[in-house]
N, C-alpha and C positions, 0 to 999 in steps of 0.2 A: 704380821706376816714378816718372813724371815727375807733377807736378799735372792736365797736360793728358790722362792718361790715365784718369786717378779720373773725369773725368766724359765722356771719349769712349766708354768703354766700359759703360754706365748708360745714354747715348743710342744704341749699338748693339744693348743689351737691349731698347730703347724700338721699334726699329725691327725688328729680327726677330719682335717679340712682334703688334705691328699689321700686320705681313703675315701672320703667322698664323690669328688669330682669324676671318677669312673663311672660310678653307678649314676651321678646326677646328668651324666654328659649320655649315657644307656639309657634312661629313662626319657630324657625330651627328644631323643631320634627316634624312640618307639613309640613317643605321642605326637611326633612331628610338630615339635617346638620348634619351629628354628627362626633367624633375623636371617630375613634375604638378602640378598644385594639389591642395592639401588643409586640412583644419582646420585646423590651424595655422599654412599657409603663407598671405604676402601676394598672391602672383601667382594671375592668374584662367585662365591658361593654360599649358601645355606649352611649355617652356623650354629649350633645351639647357643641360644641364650641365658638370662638368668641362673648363671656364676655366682652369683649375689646369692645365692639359696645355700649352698654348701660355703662359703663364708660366714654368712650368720651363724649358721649351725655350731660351723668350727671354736668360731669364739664364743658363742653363746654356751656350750658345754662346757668348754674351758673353766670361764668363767663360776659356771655353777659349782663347779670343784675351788676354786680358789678364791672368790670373793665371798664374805661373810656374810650372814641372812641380813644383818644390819645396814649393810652395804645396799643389797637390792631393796629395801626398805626404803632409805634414805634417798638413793637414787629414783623410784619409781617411774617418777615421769619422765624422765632419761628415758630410760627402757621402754616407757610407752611409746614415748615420740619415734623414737625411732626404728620400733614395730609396727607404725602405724607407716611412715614411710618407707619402709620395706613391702608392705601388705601395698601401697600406692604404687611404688614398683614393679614388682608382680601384677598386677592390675593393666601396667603399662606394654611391661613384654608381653602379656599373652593376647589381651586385645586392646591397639596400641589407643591411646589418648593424643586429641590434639595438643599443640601445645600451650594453648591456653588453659584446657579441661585441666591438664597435667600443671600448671603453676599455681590454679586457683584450688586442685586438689590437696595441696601441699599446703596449705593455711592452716589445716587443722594440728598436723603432728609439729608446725614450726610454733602456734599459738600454745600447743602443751606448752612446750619445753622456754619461750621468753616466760606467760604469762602465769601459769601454774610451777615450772621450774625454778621460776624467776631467772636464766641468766639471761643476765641484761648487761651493755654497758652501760656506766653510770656517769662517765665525765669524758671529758676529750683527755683524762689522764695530764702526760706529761705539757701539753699543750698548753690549757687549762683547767686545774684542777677541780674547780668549782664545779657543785653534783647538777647537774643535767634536769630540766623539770619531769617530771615523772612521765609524763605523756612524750616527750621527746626520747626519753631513756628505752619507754619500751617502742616505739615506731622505729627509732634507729638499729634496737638490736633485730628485730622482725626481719627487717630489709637488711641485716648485714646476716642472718642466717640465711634467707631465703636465697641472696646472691652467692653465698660459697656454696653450699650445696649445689645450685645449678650450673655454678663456674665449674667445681670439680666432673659434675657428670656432661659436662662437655669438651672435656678434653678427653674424655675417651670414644674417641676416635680411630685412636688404630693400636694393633695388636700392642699389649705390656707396658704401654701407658699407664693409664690410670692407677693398675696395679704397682709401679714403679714408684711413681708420683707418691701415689699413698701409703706404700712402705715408708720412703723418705720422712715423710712427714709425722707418721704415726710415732715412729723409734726416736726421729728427734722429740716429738713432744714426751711420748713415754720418758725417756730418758730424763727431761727436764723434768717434768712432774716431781718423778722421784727422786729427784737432788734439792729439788723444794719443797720436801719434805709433804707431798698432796702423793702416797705411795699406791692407794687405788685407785686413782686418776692414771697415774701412770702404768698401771697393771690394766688395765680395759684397753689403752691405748695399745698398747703391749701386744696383745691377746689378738685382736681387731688386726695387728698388724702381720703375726704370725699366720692368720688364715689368708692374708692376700699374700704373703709369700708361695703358698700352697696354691694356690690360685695363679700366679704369676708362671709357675713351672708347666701348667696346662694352655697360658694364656699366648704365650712366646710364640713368636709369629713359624710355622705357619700354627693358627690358633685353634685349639679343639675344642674351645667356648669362652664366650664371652661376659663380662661381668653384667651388663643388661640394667635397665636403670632401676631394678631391684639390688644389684649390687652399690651402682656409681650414690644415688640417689641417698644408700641408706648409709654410706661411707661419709658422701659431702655433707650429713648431716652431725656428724659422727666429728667430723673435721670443723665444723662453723662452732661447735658448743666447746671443743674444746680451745680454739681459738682463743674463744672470749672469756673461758677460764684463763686462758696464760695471761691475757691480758689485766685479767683483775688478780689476779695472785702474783703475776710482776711487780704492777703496780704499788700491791701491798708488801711487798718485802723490804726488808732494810739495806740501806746501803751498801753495807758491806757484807750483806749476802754473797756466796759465793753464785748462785743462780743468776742472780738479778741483772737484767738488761736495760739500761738509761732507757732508754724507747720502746714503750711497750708495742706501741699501733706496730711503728715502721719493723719492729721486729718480727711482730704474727704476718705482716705484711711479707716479709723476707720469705716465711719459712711457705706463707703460702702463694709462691710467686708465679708456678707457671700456669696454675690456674685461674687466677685473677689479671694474670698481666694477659694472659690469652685473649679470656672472655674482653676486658675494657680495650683490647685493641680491635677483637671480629666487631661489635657493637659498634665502636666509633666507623671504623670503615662500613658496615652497613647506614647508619647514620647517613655517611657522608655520600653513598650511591641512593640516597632516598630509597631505601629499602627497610621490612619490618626487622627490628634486633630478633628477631624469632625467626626470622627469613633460614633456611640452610643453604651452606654454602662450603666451600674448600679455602678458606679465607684461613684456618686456624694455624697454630704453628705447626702443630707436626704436618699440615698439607704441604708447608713451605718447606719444610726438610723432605718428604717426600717427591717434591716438584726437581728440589737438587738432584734428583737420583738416589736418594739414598733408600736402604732396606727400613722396614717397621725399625727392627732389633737396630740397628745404627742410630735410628731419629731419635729412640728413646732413651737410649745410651746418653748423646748427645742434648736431651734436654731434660735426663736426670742430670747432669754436670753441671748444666743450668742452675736446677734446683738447691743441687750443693753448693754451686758458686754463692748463691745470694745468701746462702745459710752460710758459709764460711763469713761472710761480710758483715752480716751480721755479729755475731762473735767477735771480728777482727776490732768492730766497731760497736762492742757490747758499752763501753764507759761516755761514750758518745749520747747525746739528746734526739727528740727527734726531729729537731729544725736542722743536726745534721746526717743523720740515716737518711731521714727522708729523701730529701734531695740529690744523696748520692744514691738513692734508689730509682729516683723518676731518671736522674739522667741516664744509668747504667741500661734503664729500660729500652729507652729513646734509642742509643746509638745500640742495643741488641736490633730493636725493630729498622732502623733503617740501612 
């Protein structure tokens, strides 16, 4: 595949996905699909949901035009895993799942993709590089898939989050990929993120539907696997790669920071009110940008900046190890939160 393909095919995601959303947002009003409002939630009214339908679409077309039969081959359980968590999505917006039913559902499309995919992590990396016993490699990766995905579909929250968030992240890793020379890694990423652009422009507060945990769920899924590819094809580059980042964790850590710094701060304050980590609540960041006065479109403004800040520092601090990322990352967090 030529250069000019990596980004024709991400603006043909862009463009299937925006004639979509009319007819998908016409269709669940006419079947009275919608996410109500409630205690927990920021919307004062009936919404349609499941956004996540014309996304997949978007970039799943795409895709069938630009990636080669080899590709979907090769990949399979990719693509299975995370049609199977899209189909568990859908499942959730039309008739909703507790939150238990809904994490213990999710074992199956996370167990494709560690244990038939195999991505695993395989060492603590830069830390220590010695390979992980096999039984620890794959429980560790299970539990670092299962926590991004549900980190990511909990910050969305309120209008042009999630979809901001996930642009962010998708173009930096696409972008990376294919400077490390992984160029249909980076083209899926691409793709994936050109439909949440299209998606974003219907999302923007006041919002005409939202991504639904058909969309968040099959995004965060979408986001944890390619994490742990950056992480093990970091790892594997050579020094003077022009790619390569001294710290692989605290780097995936950077890029994926406001949904993981989100989630490990509601859970410790739940914790700490003796309350379930499943409990809902207005505890997350954008409530507390919200609490300042500010609009949806400002909050997410402001904690896409976020997202960039930590990715800039990243970079700034690409030659750096992770005994020093790291710690400029806890603390950066610490004095954000308090």
């Amino acid at each position: 595949m030529n250069d000019l393909g990596l980004f024709v095919f991400p603006a043909i995601s862009f463009v299937i996905s925006i004639l979509l959303f009319p007819l998908v947002i016409k269709i669940f009003k006419g079947m009275n699909w919608f996410d109500p409002p409630g205690t927990h939630k920021i919307h004062a009214s009936s919404v349609p949901s499941m956004g996540g339908v014309a996304i997949m679409i978007g970039a799943v077309l795409a895709l069938l035009m630009g990636l080669p039969l080899h590709q979907w081959i090769e990949r399979k359980y990719f693509f299975i895993s995370i049609s199977l968590m899209f189909l568990i999505g859908l499942r959730d917006d039309v008739l909703a799942l507790t939150p238990r039913q809904k994490l213990i559902s999710q074992f199956l499309p996370v167990l494709v993709i560690v244990f038939l995919d195999r991505v695993l992590l395989v060492s603590f990396y830069e830390w220590n590089n010695d390979p992980l016993p096999q039984y620890m490699s794959y429980l560790i990766s299970f539990v670092t898939v299962i926590i991004v995905s549900n980190a990511y579909n909990l910050i969305d929250g309120i209008d042009g989050l999630a979809g901001a968030v996930g642009v962010l992240v998708l173009v930096f890793l696409g972008i990376w990929f294919i400077e490390a020379d992984d160029r249909y890694t980076g083209l899926i990423a691409l793709c994936f993120a050109g439909a949440l652009v299209a998606f974003l422009i219907f999302n923007w507060q006041p919002s005409s539907i939202f991504m639904g945990d058909t969309g968040a769920l099959t995004i965060g899924l979408v986001l944890s696997v390619f994490a742990i590819r950056f992480i093990n094809l970091n790892a594997s580059l050579s020094a003077d790669h022009p790619a390569k980042f001294a710290a692989s964790i605290s780097t995936a850590f950077c890029i994926l920071i406001v949904p993981l710094f989100d989630t490990f701060r509601v859970i410790l304050i739940r914790l700490r009110q003796l309350q379930s980590p499943f409990h809902a609540d207005r505890n997350h960041i954008h409530h507390r940008f919200l609490a300042a006065g500010m609009t949806h479109g400002r909050a997410v403004i402001w904690i896409a900046l976020l997202n960039v800040f930590f990715m800039g520092l990243a970079i700034a601090l690409r030659a750096q190890p992770d005994t020093v990322l790291l710690p400029v990352v806890v603390i950066a967090c610490l004095l954000i939160n308090f």
